[in-house]
C-alpha positions in Angstrom: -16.8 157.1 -118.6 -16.7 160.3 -116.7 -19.9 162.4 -115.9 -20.4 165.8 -117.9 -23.9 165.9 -116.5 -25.0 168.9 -114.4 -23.1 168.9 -111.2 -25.5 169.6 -109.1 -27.5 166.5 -109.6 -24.7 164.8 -108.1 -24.9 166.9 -104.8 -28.4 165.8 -104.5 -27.7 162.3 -104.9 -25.4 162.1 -102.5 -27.4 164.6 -100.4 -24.8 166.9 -99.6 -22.6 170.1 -101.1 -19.5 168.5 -103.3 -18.3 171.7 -104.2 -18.1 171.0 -107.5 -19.1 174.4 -109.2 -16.0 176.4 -107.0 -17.5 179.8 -106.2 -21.0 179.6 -107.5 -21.2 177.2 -104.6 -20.9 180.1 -102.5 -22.7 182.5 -104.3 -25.5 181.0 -105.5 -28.5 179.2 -103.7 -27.8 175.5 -103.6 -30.2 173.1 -105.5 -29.9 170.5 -102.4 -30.9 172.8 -100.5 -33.7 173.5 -102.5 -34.2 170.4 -103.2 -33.2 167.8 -100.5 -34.0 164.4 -102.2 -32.6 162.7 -104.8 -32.9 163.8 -108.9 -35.4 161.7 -111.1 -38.8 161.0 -110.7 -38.5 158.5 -107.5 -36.2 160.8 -105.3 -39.1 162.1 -103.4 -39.6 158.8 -102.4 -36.3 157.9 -101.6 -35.8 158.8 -97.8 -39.7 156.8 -97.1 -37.3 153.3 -97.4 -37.4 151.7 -93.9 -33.4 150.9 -93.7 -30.6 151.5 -96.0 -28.1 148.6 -96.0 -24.4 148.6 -94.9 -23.6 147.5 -99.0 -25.7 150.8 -99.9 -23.7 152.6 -97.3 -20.8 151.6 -98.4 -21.5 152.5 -102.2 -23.0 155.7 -101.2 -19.8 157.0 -99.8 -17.3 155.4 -102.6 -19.4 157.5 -105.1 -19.3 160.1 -102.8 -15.5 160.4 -102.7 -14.9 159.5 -106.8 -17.4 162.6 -107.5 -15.7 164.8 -105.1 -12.3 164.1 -107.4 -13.8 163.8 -110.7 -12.7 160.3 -111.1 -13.9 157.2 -113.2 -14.7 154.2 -111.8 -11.3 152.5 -113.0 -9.2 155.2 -111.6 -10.7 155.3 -108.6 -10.4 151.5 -108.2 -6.7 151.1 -109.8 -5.6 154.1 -106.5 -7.2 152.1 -104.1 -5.5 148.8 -105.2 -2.1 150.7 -105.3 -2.4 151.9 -101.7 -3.8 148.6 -100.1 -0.5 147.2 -100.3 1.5 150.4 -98.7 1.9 149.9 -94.4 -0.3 152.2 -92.7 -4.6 153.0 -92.5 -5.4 152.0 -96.3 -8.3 154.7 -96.1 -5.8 157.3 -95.1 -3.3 155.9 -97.8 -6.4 156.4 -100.6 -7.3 159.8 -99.7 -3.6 160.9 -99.7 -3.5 159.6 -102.9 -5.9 161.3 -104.5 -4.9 164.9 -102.5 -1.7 164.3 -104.5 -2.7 164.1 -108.3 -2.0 166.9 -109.8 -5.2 167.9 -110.7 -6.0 168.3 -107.0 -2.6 170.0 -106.0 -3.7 172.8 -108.8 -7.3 173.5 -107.3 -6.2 173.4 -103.4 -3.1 175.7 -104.9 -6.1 177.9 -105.8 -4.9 178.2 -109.5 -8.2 176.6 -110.6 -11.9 177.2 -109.6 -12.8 173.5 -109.4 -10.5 170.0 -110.0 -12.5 169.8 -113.3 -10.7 173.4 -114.6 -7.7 172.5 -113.3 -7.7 169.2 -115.0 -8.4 171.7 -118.4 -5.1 173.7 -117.8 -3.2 170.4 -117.4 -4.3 169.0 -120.7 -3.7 172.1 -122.2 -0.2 172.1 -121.0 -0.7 175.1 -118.9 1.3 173.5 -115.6 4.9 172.6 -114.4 6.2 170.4 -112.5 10.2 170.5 -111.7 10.5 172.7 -114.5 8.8 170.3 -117.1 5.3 170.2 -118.5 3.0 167.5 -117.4 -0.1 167.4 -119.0 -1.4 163.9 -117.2 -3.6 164.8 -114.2 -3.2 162.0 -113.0 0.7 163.0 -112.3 1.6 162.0 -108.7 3.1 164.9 -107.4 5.9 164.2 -104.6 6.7 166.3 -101.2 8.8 169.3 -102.4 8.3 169.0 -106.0 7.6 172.6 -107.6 4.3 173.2 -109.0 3.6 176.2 -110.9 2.0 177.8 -113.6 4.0 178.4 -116.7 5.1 182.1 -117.3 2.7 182.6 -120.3 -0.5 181.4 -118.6 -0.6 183.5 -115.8 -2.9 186.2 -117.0 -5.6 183.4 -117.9 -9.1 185.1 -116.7 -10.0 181.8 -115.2 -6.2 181.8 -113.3 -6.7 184.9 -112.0 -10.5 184.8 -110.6 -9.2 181.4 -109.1 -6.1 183.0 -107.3 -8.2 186.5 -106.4 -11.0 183.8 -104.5 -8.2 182.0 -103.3 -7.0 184.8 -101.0 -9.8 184.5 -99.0 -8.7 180.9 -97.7 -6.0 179.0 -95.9 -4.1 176.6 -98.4 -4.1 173.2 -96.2 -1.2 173.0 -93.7 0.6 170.6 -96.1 0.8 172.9 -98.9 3.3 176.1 -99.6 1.5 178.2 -101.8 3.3 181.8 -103.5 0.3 183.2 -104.7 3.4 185.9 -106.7 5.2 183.4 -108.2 2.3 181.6 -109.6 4.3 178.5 -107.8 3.4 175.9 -104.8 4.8 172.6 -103.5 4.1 170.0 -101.5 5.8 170.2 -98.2 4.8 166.8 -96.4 2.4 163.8 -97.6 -1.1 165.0 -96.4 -2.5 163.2 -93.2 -5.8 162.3 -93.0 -6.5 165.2 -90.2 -5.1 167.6 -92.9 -7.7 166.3 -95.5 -10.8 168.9 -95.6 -13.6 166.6 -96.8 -16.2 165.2 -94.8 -15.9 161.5 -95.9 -15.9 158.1 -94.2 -12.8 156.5 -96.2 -13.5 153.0 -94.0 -16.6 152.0 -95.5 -14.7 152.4 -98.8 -12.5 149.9 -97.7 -14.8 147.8 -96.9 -16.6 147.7 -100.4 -13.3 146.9 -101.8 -12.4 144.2 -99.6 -15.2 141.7 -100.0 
C-alpha cells in the first residue's frame, strides 16, 4: 500500500530531507531540522541505541530510496529483480531504473512540483509520450523518446508554478528539457554520477541478495 501520511514524518525517519513537498522544502523551515529524531513516542530515544546493525543499515537505506520515488514495496522489489539480471553495477542498473519511469522524467522535467504530482497528471492523462497518452507511471521511458505535456494542459496552475521554479535549476545532464514546447527527452540512460540523490544503492543490494 502506498503512504498518504504526512511527508515529513518520513524525512524524520530516515533523518534526512527527501524532498518530498517540492518547493515548500525550500521555503519553509524543515521539521527534521526542528526535530532531529524519529516520529512517535520512542524517537527521542532512538539515537541512545549502542550499535545499529548492518541488516538495519541495509533496511534503512532501501526505505530510504522507495520514499524518495514514491514507491510500494512490490514495485520497488519487482525493479530490483528486473535489473539484477542486466550486465553492469546492479545498484547503478536500479537507480537508472527508477530515474526512467515516467513519473520521475515529469518532476526532473520540472513539469511537476514533486514525483507524487506528476504521478496525478499521468493518471489524469495529462502526458505524452511519442505522441500517445500514457497514463501508467510506471511507463519506462527510453533515450530519445519525446516527453511532453499535452497541448491543453499547459496552463495547469500546478504546470506552470512547477516550470516557473524550474528555471531556477539545471535539468540533469542526461535530460533535454524545452521549457517552450512544454516537451523533454531522454538523451542517454542516466549514470549513476548523473543521479542527484544521496543514497548508498549497495547496501540495497545486499538486502536483496540474502
Amino acid at each position: 500500500m502506498r503512504y498518504t501520511g504526512p511527508v515529513c514524518r518520513q524525512c524524520r525517519r530516515e533523518g534526512t530531507k527527501l524532498f518530498l513537498k517540492g518547493t515548500k522544502c525550500f521555503t519553509e523551515k524543515c521539521p527534521v531540522e526542528r526535530r532531529p529524531y524519529a516520529p512517535g513516542q520512542h524517537g527521542q530515544n532512538a539515537g541512545r541505541r549502542r550499535k545499529v546493525s548492518e541488516y538495519a543499515k541495509q533496511l534503512r537505506e532501501k526505505q530510504k530510496i522507495k520514499r524518495i520515488y514514491g514507491l510500494t514495496e512490490r514495485q520497488f522489489r519487482n525493479t530490483f529483480e528486473k535489473v539484477s539480471t542486466l550486465p553492469g553495477i546492479t545498484g547503478h542498473n536500479l537507480l537508472a531504473a527508477l530515474e526512467s519511469r515516467l513519473d520521475n522524467m515529469v518532476y526532473r522535467m520540472g513539469f511537476a512540483a514533486t514525483r507524487r504530482a506528476a504521478r496525478q497528471l499521468i493518471r489524469h492523462r495529462h502526458i505524452e509520450v511519442n505522441g500517445k497518452t500514457v497514463d501508467v507511471p510506471s511507463f519506462a521511458v527510453e533515450p530519445g523518446q519525446p516527453v511532453r505535456m499535452r497541448q491543453g494542459s499547459r496552463e495547469l496552475t500546478t504546470v506552470l508554478a512547477a516550470l516557473e521554479h524550474a528555471t531556477r535549476g539545471q535539468s540533469p545532464s542526461w535530460l533535454a528539457v524545452d521549457k517552450d514546447t512544454f516537451t523533454g527527452r531522454m538523451l542517454e540512460r542516466p549514470t549513476r554520477q548523473a543521479i542527484p540523490i544521496a543514497a548508498q544503492e549497495q547496501l540495497v543490494v545486499e538486502l536483496y541478495s540474502k
